[in-house]
N, C-alpha and C positions, 0 to 999 in steps of 0.2 A: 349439265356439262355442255360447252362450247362445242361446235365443230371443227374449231381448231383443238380443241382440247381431245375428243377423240381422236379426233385423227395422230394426235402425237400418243395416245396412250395405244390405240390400235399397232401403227408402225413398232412403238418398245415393244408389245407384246410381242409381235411376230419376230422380233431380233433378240428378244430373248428367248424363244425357240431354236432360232436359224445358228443360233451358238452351240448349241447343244452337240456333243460328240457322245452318241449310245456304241458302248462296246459293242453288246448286244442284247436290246431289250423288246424282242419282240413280243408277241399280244394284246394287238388290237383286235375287237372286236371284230372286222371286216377288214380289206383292205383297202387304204387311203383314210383310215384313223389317224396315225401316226403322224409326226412335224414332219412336211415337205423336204428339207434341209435334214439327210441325214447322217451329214458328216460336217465339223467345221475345222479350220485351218488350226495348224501349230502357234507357237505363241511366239515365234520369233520370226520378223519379216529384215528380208535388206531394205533399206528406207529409201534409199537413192534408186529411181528410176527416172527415163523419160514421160513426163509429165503426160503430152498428148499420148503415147504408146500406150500407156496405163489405161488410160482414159477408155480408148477404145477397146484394150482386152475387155475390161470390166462391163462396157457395153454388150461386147460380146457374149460372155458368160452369162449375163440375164436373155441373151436373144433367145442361147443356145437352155437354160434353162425351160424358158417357156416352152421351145421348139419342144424338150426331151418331156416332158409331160403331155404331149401328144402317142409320145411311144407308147407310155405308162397308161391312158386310156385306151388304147390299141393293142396291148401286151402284157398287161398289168397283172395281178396277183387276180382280181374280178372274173376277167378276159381267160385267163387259163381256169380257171373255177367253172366257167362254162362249158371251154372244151372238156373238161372232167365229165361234167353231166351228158355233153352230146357223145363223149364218147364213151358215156356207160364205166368209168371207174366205179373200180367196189371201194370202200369209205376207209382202205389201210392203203390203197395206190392213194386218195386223194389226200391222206396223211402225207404220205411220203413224198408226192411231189410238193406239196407246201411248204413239207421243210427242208427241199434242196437249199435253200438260199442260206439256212441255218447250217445243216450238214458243210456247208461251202466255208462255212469262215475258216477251216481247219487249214487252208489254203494261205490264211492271213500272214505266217511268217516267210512264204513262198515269195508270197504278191509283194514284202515289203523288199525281199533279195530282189527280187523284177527292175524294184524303184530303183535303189542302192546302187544298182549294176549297168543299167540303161538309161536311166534320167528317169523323170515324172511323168516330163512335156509327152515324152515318147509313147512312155507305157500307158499313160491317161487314154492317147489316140488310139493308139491299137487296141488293147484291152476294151476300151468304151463302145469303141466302130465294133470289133466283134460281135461282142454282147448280142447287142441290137440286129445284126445279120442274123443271128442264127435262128428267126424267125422264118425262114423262108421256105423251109423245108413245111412247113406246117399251112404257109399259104399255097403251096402243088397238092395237100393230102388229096383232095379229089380226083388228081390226074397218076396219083403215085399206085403202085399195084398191092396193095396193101390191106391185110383183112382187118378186122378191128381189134386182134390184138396188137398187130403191128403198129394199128393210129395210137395205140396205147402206151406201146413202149417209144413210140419216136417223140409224142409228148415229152414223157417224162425224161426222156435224151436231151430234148431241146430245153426242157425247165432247167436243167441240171447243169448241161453246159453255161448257159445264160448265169448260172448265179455264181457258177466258178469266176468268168468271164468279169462278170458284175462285182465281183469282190475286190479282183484284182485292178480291174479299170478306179473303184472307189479308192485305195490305198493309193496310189498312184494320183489322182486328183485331187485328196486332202491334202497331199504334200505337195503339190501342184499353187491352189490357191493360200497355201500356205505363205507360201514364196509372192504370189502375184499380188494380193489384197493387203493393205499397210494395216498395223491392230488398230491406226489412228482411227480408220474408217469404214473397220471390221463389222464392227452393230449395226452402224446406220446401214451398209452396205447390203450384207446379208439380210434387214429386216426386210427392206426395201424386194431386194431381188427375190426372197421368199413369198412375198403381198403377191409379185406378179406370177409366177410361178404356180402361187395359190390358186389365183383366176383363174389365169389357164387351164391346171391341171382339173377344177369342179368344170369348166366350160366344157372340154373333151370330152370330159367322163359322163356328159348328161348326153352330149352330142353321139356319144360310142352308143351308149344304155337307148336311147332310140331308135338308131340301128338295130341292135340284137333285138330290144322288141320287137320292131317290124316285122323282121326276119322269121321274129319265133311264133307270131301269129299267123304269118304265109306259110308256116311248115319248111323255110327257109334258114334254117339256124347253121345249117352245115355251109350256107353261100355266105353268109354273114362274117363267119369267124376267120375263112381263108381270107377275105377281103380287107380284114382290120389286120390280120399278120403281114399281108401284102402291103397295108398301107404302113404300119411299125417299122419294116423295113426301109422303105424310102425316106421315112421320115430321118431312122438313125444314121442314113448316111449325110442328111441334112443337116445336123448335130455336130457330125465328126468336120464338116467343111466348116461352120462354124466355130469349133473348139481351135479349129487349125490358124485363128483368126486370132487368137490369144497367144501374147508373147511368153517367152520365161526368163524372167530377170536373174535366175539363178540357175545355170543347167547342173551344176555339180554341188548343188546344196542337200541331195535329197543322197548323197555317197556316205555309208555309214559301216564299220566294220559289223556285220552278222555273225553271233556268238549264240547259236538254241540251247546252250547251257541255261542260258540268262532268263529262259521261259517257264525254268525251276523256280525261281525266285520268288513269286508271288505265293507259290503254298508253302516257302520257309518264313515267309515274314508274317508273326502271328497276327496283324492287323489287317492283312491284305486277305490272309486267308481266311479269317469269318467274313468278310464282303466277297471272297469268291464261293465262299458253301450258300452263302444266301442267294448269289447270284443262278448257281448252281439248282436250288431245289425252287427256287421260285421260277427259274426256266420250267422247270417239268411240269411246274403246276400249271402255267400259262402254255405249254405247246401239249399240253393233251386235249384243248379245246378249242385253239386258237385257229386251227387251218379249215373248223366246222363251220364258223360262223356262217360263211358267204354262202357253201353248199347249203346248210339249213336254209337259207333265207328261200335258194332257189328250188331247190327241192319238196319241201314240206310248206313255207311258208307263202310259197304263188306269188312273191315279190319280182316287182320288174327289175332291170337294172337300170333304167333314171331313178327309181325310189330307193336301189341302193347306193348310186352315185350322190344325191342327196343328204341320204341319210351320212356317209363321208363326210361331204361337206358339212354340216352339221356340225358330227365330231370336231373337226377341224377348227371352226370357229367357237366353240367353247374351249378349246385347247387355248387359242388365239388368246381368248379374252382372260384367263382365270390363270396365263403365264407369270406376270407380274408379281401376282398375289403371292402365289407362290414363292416364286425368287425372294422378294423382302421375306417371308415367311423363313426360308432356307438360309439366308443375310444372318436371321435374328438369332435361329435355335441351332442351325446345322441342319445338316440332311440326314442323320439318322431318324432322328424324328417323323421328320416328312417320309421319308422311307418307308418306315411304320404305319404311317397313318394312311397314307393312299394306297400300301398294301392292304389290310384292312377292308378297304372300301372297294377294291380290285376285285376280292374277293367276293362280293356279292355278284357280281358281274354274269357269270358263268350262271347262277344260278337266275336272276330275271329273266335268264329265253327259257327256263318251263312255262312261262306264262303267254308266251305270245300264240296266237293260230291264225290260219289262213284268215280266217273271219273277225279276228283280233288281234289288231297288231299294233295300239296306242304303247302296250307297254314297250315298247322300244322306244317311245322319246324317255319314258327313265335310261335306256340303255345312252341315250345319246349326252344326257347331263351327267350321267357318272362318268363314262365312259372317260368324254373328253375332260370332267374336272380332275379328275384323281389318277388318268393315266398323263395329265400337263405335272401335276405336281409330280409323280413317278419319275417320270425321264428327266427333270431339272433336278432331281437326288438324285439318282440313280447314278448320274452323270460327274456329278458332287464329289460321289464315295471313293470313286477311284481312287479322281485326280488328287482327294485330301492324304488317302493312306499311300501315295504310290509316290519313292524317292524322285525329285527333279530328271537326278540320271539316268532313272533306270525306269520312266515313265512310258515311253513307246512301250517297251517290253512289255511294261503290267498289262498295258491297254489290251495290245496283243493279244494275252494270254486271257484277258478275261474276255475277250469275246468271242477266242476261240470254245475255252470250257462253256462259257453259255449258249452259244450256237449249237454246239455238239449234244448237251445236256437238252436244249429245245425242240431239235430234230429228232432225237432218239424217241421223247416222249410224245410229239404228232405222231410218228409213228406204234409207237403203243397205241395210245389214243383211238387210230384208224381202225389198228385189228381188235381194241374193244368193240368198238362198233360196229365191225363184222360180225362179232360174235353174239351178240345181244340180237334180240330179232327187230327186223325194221320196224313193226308196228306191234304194241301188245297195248293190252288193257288193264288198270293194276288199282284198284281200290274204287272202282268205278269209272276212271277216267283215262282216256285214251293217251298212250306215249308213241316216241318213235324210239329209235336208238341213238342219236346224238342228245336226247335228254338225260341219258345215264352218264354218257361222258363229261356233257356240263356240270354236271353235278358235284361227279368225280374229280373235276378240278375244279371247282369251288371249294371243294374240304382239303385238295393237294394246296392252294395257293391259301388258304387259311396258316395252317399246317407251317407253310415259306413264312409266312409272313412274321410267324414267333421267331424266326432265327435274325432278323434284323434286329431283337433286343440283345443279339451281343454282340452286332457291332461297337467298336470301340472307332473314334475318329477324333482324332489329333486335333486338342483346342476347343473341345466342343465336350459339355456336360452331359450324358447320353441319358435316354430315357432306357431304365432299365424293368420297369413292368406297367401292362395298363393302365394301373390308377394314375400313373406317372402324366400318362399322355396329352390330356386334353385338358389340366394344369399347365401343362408347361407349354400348349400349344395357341389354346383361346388368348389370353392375352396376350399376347404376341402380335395376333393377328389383328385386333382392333388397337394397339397399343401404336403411339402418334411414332414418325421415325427417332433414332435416335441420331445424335449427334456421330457418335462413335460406334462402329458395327462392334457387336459382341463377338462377331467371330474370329477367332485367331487361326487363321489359314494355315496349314503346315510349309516350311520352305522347304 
């Protein structure tokens, strides 16, 4: 293959990610698994803008991307994972603070009245700017008079706020570049500004992760962590002068009559609601081990954080490369299929870190080829299922609603999760060989996300011949995938 030929197969790869709208699909591995890009615009833009104006928003927007993945190395999902260990959380607070961001989406019909009622441009600004300030309280903890239950509750204060903050600033911003970005130049747009955003956001995260190691070799961990909250701050008001740099071609586009009847709907319509019970038990299965990951790494398994910044990056770029594949893949059969099959393979996931130890720790590049091949193929279905079973009209609403129940469903179970692993002892010994207590939880959601992944055979999705039992699967999926394009897509889209 040329180097112009990757380079244009790399750019689709990343613009078929940077497209992706996940209700709510969390469970990666670690944090910064997951596509950079995790919201994308509506499907209907006004066409008519000024040319140069345009120009420069969109400029903007990638500046202000790159800028905001400096916060996210600063303040990220990792970065609170730390202050978890420096401030001695027990394993059901580090549950629970993980899944404030999940517990948050219950906010999502709130955050869309916000939009509705104020504009985007508005609520994008304040909401976003907030977010990001409400760091600050956590860069004084040394000067603040406070014992260490106190550093514990103000954390989890500021995680909590932060993802309220963060929901609503995202609702607000999808219908924002909804409005600002033409669908003509949607792909190329977002791939593009996703690539940089990517650099950025692995260049920070390697650059933070050697900070805190320093730090943590000097006995210094506690001057480290004020420092990167102090610097997320400056940075997010950096972000918000820059957002303020982006025009909105539409100030009364995003005004919609709000009706929370209409949030009933998805569990009377019998298509919607087998993809909300999947979505439903497959969260559980994925947030009972999913806020573990990063603590194991630093707890038990003596990892630095440039080796888990890496290890992200990593993920990331198998996500990158094996998006494609998938899409024609999901083109050919439908997304239930693919649904099926990267659950499946999800499922192994949880169960590979019994194997890794301080002193062995190869098994984690298995973690980093599954991880990013079969959770790229997950969220391009996952994202699929919705939009096929959910009416034109009344699609915000489904969205809505399935990422409120999946967020909810997510958070409940981190926190299960947590007080398992309070309750199990941190080190035992059990057929000769030594365990901790986040290897019973892994486990446990290895055989919950098994368990999810049988209820994706009843999905049903409009236009699409559904695989309805294993022998079915890898018949109907192998050839497909080696099988040349075709002329005409087999799939009949629902309207």
């Amino acid at each position: 293959m040329s180097t112009a030929a990757l380079r244009r197969y790399v750019l689709r790869s990343i613009a078929t990610l940077a497209s992706v709208v996940p209700g709510v699909r969390p469970g990666s591995s670690f944090p910064g698994a997951s596509a950079m890009l995790l919201a994308a615009p509506p499907e209907d833009a006004p066409s008519a803008r000024p040319v140069r104006t345009l120009r420069g928003s969109l400029r903007a927007s990638v500046a202000e991307g790159m800028v905001a993945e400096m916060f996210t190395a600063c303040a990220g999902a990792t970065v609170l994972t730390a202050w978890a260990v420096a401030l001695k959380l027990s394993p059901f607070l580090v549950g629970l603070m993980t899944a404030l961001p999940f517990f948050a989406q219950f906010v999502q019909f709130p955050a869309a009245w916000l939009t509705s009622t104020f504009g985007h441009r508005r609520v994008a600004l304040v909401a976003v700017c907030l977010s990001r300030q409400v760091m600050l309280p956590l860069a004084l903890v040394p000067w603040l008079p406070l014992g260490l239950q106190g550093r514990q509750h103000l954390l989890i204060g500021v995680a909590g706020l932060s993802a309220v903050l963060g929901v609503v600033g995202n609702n607000a911003w999808v219908s924002w570049m909804g409005e600002l970005v033409p669908s003509s130049l949607r792909g190329r747009y977002f791939g593009k500004r996703t690539a940089m955003i990517t650099i950025a956001g692995t260049v920070t995260s390697v650059l933070a992760g050697f900070l805190m190691d320093g730090a943590k070799r000097d006995g210094g961990l506690g001057f480290a962590l004020p420092l990167l909250s102090a610097v997320a701050c400056a940075v997010g008001l950096v972000t918000t002068l820059i957002m303020r740099r982006q025009h909105d071609p539409a100030p009364g586009a995003s005004h919609v009559k709000m009706d929370l009847k209409l949030a009933l709907l998805p569990a009377r319509d019998p298509a919607a609601r087998k993809v909300l019970v999947y979505q439903l038990a497959w969260n559980v299965g994925v947030g009972l081990s999913a806020p573990f990951f990063a603590f194991h790494m630093l707890k038990n398994l003596r990892m630095t954080f440039v080796m888990m910044a890496l290890q992200a990056a990593a993920v990331a770029c198998v996500r990158i490369l094996t998006a494609p594949l998938w899409g024609k893949l999901i083109d050919r059969v439908g997304a239930q299929p693919v649904v099926l099959l990267c659950s499946l393979g999800i499922s192994t996931i949880p169960a590979l870190w019994l194997l890794p130890t301080e002193a062995r720790l190869w098994p984690l590049l298995l973690d980093v080829l599954l991880n990013g091949f079969f959770w790229s193929g997950h969220g391009l279905a996952i994202f699929a299922l919705p939009l096929a079973v959910a009416p034109r009209k009344g699609r915000p609403v489904y969205l809505a609603a399935f990422a409120t129940a999946g967020g909810l469903a997510y958070a409940a179970a981190s926190a299960l999760g947590g007080g398992l692993a309070g309750w199990v002892p941190t080190h035992f010994t059990l057929g000769g060989h030594a365990w901790v207590n986040f290897h019973v939880v892994f486990l446990v959601s290895a055989f919950a996300r098994l368990g999810a992944s049988f209820l994706a055979l009843r999905i049903s999705e409009p236009g699409v011949e559904p695989v309805r039992n294993l022998r079915e699967l890898m018949p109907t999926v192998v050839p497909r995938v080696v099988a040349e394009p075709l002329p005409v897509p087999v799939r009949v889209r629902a309207k």
